[in-house]
C-alpha positions in Angstrom: 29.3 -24.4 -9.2 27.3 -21.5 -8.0 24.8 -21.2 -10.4 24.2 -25.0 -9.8 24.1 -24.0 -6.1 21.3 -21.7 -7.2 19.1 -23.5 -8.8 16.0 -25.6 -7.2 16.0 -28.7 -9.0 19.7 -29.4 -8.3 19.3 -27.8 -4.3 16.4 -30.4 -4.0 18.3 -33.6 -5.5 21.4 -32.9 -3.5 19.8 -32.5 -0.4 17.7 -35.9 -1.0 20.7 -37.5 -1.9 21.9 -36.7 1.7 19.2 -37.5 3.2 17.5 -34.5 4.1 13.7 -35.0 3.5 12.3 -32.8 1.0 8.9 -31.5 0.2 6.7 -32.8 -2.8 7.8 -30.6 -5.8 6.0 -29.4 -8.9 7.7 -27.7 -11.5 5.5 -25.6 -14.0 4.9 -22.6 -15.6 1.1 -23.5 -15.9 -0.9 -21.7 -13.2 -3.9 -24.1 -14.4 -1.6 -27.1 -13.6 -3.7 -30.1 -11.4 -2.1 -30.0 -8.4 -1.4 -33.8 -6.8 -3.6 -34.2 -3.8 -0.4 -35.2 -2.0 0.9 -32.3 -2.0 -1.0 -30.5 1.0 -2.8 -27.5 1.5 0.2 -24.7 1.7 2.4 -24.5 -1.2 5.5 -21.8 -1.1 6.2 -20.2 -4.8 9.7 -20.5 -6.0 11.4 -19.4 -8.9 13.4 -22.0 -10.6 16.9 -20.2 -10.8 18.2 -16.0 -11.0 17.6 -16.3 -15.0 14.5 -14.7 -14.0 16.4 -11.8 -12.7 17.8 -10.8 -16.1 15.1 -11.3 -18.6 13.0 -8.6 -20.7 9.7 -7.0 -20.0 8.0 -9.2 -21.6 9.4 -12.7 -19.7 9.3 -10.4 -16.5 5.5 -9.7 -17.5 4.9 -13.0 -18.0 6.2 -14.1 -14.6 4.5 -11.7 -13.0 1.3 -12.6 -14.5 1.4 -15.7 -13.9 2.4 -15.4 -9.9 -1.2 -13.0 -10.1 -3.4 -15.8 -11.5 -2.2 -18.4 -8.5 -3.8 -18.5 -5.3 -4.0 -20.5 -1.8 -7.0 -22.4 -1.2 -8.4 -19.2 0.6 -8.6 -18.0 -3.0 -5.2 -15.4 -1.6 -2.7 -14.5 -4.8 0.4 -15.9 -4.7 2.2 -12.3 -6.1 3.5 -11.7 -2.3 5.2 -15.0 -2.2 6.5 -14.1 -5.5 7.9 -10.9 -4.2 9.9 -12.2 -1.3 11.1 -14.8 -3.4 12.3 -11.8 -5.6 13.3 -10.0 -2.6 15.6 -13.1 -1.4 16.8 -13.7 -4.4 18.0 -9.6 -5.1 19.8 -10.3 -1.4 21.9 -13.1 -2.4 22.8 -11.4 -6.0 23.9 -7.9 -3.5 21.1 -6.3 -5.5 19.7 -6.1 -9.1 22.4 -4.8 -11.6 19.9 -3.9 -13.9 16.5 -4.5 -12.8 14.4 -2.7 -15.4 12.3 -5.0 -17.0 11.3 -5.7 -13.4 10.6 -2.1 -12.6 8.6 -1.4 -15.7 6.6 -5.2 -14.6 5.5 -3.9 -11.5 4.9 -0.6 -11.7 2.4 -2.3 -14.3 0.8 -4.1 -12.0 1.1 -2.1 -8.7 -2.5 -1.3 -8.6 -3.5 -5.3 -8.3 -0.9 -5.9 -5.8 -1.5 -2.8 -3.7 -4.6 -4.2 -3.4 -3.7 -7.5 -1.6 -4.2 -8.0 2.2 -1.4 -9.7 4.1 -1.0 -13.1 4.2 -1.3 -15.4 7.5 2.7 -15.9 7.7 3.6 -12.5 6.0 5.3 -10.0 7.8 4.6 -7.4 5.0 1.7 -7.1 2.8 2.1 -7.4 -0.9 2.0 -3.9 -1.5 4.7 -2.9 1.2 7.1 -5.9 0.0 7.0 -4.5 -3.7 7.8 -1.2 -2.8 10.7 -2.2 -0.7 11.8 -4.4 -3.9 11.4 -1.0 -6.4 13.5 0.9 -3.5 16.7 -1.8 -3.8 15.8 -1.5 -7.7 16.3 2.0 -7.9 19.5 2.3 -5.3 21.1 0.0 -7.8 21.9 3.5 -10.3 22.5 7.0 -9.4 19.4 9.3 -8.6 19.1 10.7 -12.3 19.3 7.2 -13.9 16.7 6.0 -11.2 14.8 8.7 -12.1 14.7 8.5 -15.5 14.3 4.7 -15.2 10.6 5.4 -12.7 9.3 8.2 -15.1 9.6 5.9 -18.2 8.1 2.9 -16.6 5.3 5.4 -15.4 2.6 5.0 -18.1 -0.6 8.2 -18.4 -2.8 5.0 -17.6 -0.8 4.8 -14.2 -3.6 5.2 -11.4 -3.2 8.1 -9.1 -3.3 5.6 -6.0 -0.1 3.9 -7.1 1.7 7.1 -8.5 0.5 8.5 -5.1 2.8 6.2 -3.1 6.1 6.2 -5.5 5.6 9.6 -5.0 5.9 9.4 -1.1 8.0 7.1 -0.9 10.7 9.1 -3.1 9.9 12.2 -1.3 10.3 10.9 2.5 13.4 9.8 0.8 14.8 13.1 -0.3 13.3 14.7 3.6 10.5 16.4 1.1 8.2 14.9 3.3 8.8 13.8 7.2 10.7 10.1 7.1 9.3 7.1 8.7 12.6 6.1 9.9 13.3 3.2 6.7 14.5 5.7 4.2 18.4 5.5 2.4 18.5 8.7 1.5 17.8 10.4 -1.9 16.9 7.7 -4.5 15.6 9.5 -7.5 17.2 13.2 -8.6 15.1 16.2 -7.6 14.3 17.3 -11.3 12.4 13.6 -11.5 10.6 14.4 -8.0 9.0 17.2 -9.3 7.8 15.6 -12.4 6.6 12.7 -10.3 4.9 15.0 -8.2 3.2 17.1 -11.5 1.9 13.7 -12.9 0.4 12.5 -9.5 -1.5 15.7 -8.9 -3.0 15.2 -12.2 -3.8 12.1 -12.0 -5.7 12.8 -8.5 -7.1 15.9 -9.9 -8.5 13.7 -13.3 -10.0 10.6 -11.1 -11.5 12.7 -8.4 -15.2 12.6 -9.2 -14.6 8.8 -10.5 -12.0 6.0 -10.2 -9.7 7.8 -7.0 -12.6 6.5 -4.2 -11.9 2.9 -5.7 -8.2 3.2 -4.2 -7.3 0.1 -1.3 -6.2 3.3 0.8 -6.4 6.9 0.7 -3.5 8.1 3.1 -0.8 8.4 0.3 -3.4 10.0 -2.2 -4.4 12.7 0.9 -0.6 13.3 1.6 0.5 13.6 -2.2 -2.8 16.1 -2.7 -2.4 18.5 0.5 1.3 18.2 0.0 1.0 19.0 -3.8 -2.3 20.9 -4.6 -5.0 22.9 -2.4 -5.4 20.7 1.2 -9.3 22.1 1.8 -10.2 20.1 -1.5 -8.2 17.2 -0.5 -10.5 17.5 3.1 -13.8 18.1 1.1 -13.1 15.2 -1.0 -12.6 12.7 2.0 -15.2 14.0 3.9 -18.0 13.9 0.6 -16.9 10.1 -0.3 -17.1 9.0 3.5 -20.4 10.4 4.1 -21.9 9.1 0.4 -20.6 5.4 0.8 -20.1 3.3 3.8 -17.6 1.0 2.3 -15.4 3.9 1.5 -15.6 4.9 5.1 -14.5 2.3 6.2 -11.2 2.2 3.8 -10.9 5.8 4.9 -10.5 4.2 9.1 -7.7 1.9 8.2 -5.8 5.5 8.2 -6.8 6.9 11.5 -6.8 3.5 13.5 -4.6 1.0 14.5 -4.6 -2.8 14.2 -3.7 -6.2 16.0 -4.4 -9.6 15.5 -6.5 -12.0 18.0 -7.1 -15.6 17.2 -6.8 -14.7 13.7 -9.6 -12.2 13.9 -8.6 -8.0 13.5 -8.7 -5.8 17.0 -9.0 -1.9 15.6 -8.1 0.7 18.1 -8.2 4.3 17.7 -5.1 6.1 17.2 -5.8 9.7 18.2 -6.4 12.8 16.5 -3.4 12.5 13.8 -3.2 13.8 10.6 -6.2 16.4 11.0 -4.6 18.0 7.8 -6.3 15.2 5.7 -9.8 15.0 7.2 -12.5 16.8 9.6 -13.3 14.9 12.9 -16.5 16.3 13.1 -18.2 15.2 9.6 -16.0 11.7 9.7 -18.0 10.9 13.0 -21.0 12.1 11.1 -20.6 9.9 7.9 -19.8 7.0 11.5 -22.9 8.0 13.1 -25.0 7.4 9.8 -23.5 4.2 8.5 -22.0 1.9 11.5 -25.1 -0.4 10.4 -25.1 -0.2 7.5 -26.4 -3.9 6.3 -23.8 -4.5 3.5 -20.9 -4.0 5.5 -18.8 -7.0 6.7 -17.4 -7.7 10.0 -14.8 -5.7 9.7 -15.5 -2.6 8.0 -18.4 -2.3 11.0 -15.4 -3.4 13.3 -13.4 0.1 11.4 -16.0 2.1 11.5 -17.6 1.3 15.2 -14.1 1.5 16.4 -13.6 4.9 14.5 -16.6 6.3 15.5 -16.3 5.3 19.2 -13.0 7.2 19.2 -13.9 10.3 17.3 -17.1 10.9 20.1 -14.3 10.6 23.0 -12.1 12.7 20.8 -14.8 15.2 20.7 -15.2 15.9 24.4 -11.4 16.9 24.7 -10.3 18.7 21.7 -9.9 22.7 22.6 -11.8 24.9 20.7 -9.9 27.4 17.9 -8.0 30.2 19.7 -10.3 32.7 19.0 -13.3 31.3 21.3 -11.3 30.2 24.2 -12.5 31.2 26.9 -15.0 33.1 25.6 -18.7 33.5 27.6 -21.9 35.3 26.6 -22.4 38.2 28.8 -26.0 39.2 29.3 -27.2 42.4 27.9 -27.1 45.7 29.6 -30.0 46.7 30.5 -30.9 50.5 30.0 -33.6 52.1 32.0 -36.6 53.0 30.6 -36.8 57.3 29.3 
């Protein structure tokens, strides 16, 4: 009776037979499947029972893939759907008992779905909604087996943007780095930090003069590198890629500014002077100053970088000088008489 209770098809036909209205339903594993015209704009993905909980990489794969390749009529993958379908799912099952097909699946794709903006109705963006999935993943076994588990499903063709954020996410986690207030604790054994850590300063290191300024967002790969390697690189490396391209600047605001919605459109407002280990105010509004119109920005990477920009020049008539030239006036020179 409960895996009947778990499956769609039965869920739907019971409820109809009770006389609940149900939506139009089509069953498929054919993203390319014609869609009925009846059957409205908005969809909602659904797996059809928790079979797809416990198959191999290769079904999980699959799956995955497949939730990839559909998208809204805004042209929006359905992968986040997917996800908190996964998400409820793991809920209801009081977590994955063995979830490493899964693991191995996403860590796979993490670069794609890191990738995705939110949706209108999502309260978490792809991205975050996977990584809170790996997290209830990896609680499911002690730290070494959850260790072991990430490094194997870690591949050398991993890029450093998504090895970047398992890496801060497991280190918030064992107070290696300064919590956000969401972490359970140690997940992965320190021995597997460490390792983790290695392989994602490599990988920064490897893709710095190449792939790494492709990245969605650089605040993970800053903290990894000036947590792991040499911070004044880290800076240089912001600041060059900033200054040289204006669509990286504007992926570089989304760190140092804050965001609300209005009417469906984003506000961006200037957070303050955080962070200053990752970047230099003074050439970020630089690289601001040269490209806020630029012509082949959208709306809102001008709407980032104005925003930035307008902040960094009030910034600029606050911020103290260093200690050592506080305070500090030229004094005219002594005049001596003439022999």
């Amino acid at each position: 009776m409960t895996y009947r209770a778990e499956a769609k098809p039965w869920q739907l036909h019971v409820a109809a037979k009770l006389g609940f209205e149900v939506p139009m339903t089509v069953i498929t594993n054919d993203p390319d499947t014609p869609l009925p015209a009846g059957l409205g704009q908005r969809v909602a993905v659904k797996s059809v029972d928790t079979v797809l909980l416990r198959e191999g990489d290769r079904i999980q794969m699959s799956a995955l893939d497949r939730a990839i390749d559909m998208v809204d009529p805004n042209g929006r993958s359905l992968v986040g759907d997917y996800i908190d379908e996964l998400q409820f799912r793991q809920a209801l099952r009081n977590g994955f008992k063995s979830g490493r097909a899964m693991l191995n699946a996403f860590v796979k794709r993490a670069a794609f779905i890191q990738n995705q903006g939110e949706g209108a109705f999502a309260l978490f963006s792809p991205g975050l909604s996977m990584h809170l999935m790996l997290r209830g993943i990896l609680t499911g076994w002690n730290p070494k087996t959850a260790g072991k588990a990430l490094l194997d499903g870690v591949g050398h063709d991993t890029p450093a943007e998504v090895l970047a954020t398992l890496y801060v996410w497991r280190a918030r986690e064992s107070g290696v780095l300064p919590p956000e207030g969401s972490e359970v604790g140690e997940v992965i054994d320190k021995a597997s930090l460490k390792e983790l850590g290695r392989r994602t300063l490599m990988a920064i290191q490897a893709e710095r003069d190449a792939d790494l300024a492709g990245a969605p967002y650089y605040w993970d790969i800053m903290l990894s590198w000036t947590t792991l390697g040499i911070a004044s690189e880290a800076r240089a490396w912001l600041a060059c890629v900033g200054q040289a391209d204006p669509h990286v600047l504007a992926k570089i605001a989304k760190g140092v500014l804050a965001r609300s919605s209005d009417a469906g459109r984003n506000v961006w407002f200037f957070r303050g002077l955080h962070d200053r280990d990752f970047y230099d105010p003074v050439s970020l509004l630089a690289a601001c100053e040269v490209h806020a119109d630029a012509a082949t920005l959208d709306e809102d990477e001008k709407a980032r970088i104005i925003a930035l920009r307008d902040g960094l020049r009030e910034a600029a008539k606050t911020v103290k000088p260093p200690a050592g030239q506080r305070n500090r006036q030229a004094r005219p020179k002594r005049q001596t008489p003439d022999a």
